[in-house]
N, C-alpha and C positions, 0 to 999 in steps of 0.2 A: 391452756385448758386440758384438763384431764377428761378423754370418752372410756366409759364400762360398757362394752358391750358385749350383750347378751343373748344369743342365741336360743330358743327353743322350739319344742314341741309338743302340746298334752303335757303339760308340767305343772297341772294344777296343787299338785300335791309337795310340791317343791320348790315352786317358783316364789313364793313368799319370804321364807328360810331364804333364799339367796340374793333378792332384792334386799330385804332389810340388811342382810351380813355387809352389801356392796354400801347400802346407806350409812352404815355405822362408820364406815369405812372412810367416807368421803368429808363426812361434817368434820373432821379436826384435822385436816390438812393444809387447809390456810391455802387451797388454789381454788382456781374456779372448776367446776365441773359439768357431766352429764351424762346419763345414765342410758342408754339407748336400748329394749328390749329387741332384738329381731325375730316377730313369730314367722315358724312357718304353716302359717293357714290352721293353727290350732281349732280341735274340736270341742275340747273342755271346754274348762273356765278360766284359762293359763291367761289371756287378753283381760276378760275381767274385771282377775286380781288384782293386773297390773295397771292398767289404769288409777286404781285407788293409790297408787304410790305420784311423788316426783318425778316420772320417770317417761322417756318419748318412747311410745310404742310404733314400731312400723312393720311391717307385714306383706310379706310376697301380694303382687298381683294374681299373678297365676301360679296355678295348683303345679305346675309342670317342672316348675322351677325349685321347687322344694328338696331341697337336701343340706349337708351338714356345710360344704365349702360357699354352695348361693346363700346361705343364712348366714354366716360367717361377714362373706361381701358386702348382702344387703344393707348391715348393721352399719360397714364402714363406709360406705357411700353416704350416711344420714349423717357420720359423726362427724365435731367437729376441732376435735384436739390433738394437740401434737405430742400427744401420747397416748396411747389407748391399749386399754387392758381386756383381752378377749376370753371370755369366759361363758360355761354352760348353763342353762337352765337349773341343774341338777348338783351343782357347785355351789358349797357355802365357804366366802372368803374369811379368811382369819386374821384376828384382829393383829394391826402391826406390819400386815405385810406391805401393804402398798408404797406405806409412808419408806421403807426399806430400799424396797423396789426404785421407788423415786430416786432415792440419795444415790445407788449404785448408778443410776441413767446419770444423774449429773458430776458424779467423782468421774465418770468412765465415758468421755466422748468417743469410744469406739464402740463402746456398746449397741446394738440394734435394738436386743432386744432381751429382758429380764424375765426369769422364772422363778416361783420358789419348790418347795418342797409339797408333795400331793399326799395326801392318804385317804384312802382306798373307807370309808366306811363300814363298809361290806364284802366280802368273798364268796361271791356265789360259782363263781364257774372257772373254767381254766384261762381267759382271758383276762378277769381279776386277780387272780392267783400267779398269772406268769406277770403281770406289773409289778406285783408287790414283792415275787422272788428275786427278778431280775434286778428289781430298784430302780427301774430306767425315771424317775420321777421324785426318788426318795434320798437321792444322795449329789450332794452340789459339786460343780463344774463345770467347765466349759462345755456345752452343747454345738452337735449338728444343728438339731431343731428343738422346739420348745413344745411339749405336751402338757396338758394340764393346767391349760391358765397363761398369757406370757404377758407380758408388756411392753408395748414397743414403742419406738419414734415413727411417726407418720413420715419422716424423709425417709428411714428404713426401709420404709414399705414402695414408699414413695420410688426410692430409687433400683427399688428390686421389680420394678414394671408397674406400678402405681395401684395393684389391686393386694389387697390382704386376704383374701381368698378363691384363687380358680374354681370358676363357677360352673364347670367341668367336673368336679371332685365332690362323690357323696361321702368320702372318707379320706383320710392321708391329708388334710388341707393343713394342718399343723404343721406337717413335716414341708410339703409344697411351701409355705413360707419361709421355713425357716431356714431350707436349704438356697431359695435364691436368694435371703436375706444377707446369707454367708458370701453366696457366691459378688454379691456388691459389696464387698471389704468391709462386712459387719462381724461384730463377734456379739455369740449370744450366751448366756450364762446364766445357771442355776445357782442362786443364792443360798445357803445353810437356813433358812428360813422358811414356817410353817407357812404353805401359799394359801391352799383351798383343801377341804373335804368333799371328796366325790363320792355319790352314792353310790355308783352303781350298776349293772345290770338286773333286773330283778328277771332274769332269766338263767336257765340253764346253759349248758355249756353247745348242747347240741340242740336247743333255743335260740341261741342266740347265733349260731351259724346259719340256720334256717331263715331267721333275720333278715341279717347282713346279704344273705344271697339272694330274697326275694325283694327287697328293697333298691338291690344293685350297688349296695358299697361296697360288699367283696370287690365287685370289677374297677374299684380307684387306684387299686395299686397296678392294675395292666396302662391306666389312663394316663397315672402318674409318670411310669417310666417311659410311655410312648412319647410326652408331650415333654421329658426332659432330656430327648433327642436332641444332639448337637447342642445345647448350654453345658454352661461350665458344671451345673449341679449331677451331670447324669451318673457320675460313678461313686457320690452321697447318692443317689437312688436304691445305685448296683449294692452298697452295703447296706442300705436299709434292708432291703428284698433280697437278700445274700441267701437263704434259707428257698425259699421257693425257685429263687433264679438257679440255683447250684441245683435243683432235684428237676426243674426244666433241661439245664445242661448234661444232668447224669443218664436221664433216658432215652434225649437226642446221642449220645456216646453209645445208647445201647443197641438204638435202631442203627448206628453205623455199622456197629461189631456185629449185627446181623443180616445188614447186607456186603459185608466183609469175608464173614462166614458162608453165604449163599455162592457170591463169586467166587472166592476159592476153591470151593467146595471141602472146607475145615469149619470143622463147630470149634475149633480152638479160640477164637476172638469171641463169640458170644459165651463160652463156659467160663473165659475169664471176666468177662463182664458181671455175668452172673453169680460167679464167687466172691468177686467183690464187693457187690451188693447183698448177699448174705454176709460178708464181714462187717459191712457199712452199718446194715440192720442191729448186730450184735453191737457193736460199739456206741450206739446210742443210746441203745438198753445200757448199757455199762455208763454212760454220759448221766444221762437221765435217772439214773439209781430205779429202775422195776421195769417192767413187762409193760405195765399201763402207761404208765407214763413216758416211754419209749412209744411205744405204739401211737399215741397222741399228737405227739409229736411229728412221725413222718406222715400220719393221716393230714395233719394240719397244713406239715408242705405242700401236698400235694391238692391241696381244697386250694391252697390260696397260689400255688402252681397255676390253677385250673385259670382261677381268677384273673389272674394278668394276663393269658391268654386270652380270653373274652374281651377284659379291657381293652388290649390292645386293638381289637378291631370293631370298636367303638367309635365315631364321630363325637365333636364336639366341636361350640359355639370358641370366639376369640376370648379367651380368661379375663381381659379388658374392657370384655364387651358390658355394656349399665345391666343392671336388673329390673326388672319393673316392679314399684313397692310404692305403696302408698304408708302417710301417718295418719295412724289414730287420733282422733281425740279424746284428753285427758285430761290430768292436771295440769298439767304445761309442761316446759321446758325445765330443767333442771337450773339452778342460781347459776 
């Protein structure tokens, strides 16, 4: 059996668009299916919509619980196929990929887990903009982890500690799979193939940090790298967070060079610290091609610098641990 699960929140304006795309999807595959929505405690009319479709809706218990990695889990706890395709609210899949996807899972018994190719619908901010430069989602090959959509084998998941999303994590759960997915002798891979259209942000660039920080997904990637202490994935952590972890390192190095400087009594360790952080600064400007977008950039480190430090002295439940969710009723079950 094939599960689509589908995470959201307040998606009433998109959630249709992405149900039907999944539907169109699944009627000419010739497997069995089911479509799994996971709300998180929606306010709209995103439950609803959904309802009106084939499709099992379930929904956190408690409000407390709500985030991107427990909506994630919740979905997979309900599903019940041994392959299951994790996708957004806000994602329309495109026709052809799945059937794709399938055939690469069964030519490729190494595989864990399939991606295809993402575009971006929209560019409103520097988060959608550095996606769509970088291409981290636009150009196929062997992957760390799978953004944007992946499909995997339930033993994948199964044998990477049995959960498909740390319930710990309001953000980074993507990466969190798909690096212990690796770390269980899985290979995962982005196929030349048009996967899903993602909307979006409909927010600005310093909206959408504003966001992310009062919400607490900034602080996933501090929880991430704390809770990938001692496993095999933690230095796939160190290069995810290469950027932030290296501008933590550069002014731990600098509070040295200045109590280096104090005991000596030489400002020469912190002048060269100093100088090289004026050269550091120039050459990203030079990296980055302008002023602004140099400047954005070390602001950026240093925001999500912040972040992993918070994160990191965070608590959290065992990633293992159930969620508590109930199912809607609806149309029923999927054939």
């Amino acid at each position: 059996m094939l599960s689509i699960v589908i995470k959201a929140l307040n998606e009433e304006a998109k959630i249709r668009r992405c149900l039907e795309s999944a539907l169109a999807e699944v009627e000419g595959l010739g497997v069995s299916w089911e479509i799994v929505l996971s709300d998180s405690i929606s306010t709209d009319k995103t439950v609803e919509i959904a309802l009106g479709y084939p499709v099992r809706v379930v929904q956190f218990s408690r409000l407390q619980d709500r985030g991107c990695g427990p909506g994630v889990q919740l979905g997979y706890q309900y599903s019940r196929g041994s392959v299951i395709f994790f996708l957004d609210g806000d994602m329309v899949v495109q026709p052809g990929f799945l059937a794709a996807a399938l055939r690469a899972l069964e030519q490729d018994p190494t595989l864990g887990g399939v991606a295809g190719l993402l575009t971006d619908a929209y560019v409103r901010n520097a988060f959608d903009a550095h996606r769509v430069e970088s291409a981290v989602s636009s150009i196929a090959k062997d992957e760390l982890w799978l953004n944007g959509g992946g499909v995997y084998r339930r033993e994948a998941i199964v044998q990477a500690g049995g959960y498909a999303a740390n319930r710990n994590l309001k953000g980074w759960e993507e990466a969190d799979l798909g690096m212990r997915v690796r770390a269980a002798g899985w290979h995962l891979r982005r196929i030349p193939m048009p996967a899903v259209t993602h909307d979006g942000h409909h927010l600005s660039t310093v909206q959408v940090l504003r966001s992310v920080w009062r919400s607490g997904r900034a602080f996933s990637s501090g929880v991430l790298l704390r809770q990938a202490v001692g496993h095999a994935w933690f230095f796939d952590c160190i290069r995810l967070l290469a950027h932030p972890v290296g501008m933590m390192a550069w002014w731990f190095l600098g509070l040295c060079s200045a109590m280096w400087s104090f005991w000596q009594s030489t400002g020469l360790p912190l002048q060269a610290w100093g100088a090289a952080s004026v050269l550091g600064v120039l050459g990203v400007m030079v990296v980055k091609r302008g002023l602004r977008r140099g400047a954005l950039s070390i602001f950026m480190w240093h925001y999500w610098a912040l972040s992993i430090v918070i994160g990191l002295t965070l608590s959290g439940r065992s990633p293992a641990e159930p969620i508590a969710g109930v199912e809607l009723s609806g149309k029923g079950n999927s054939p």
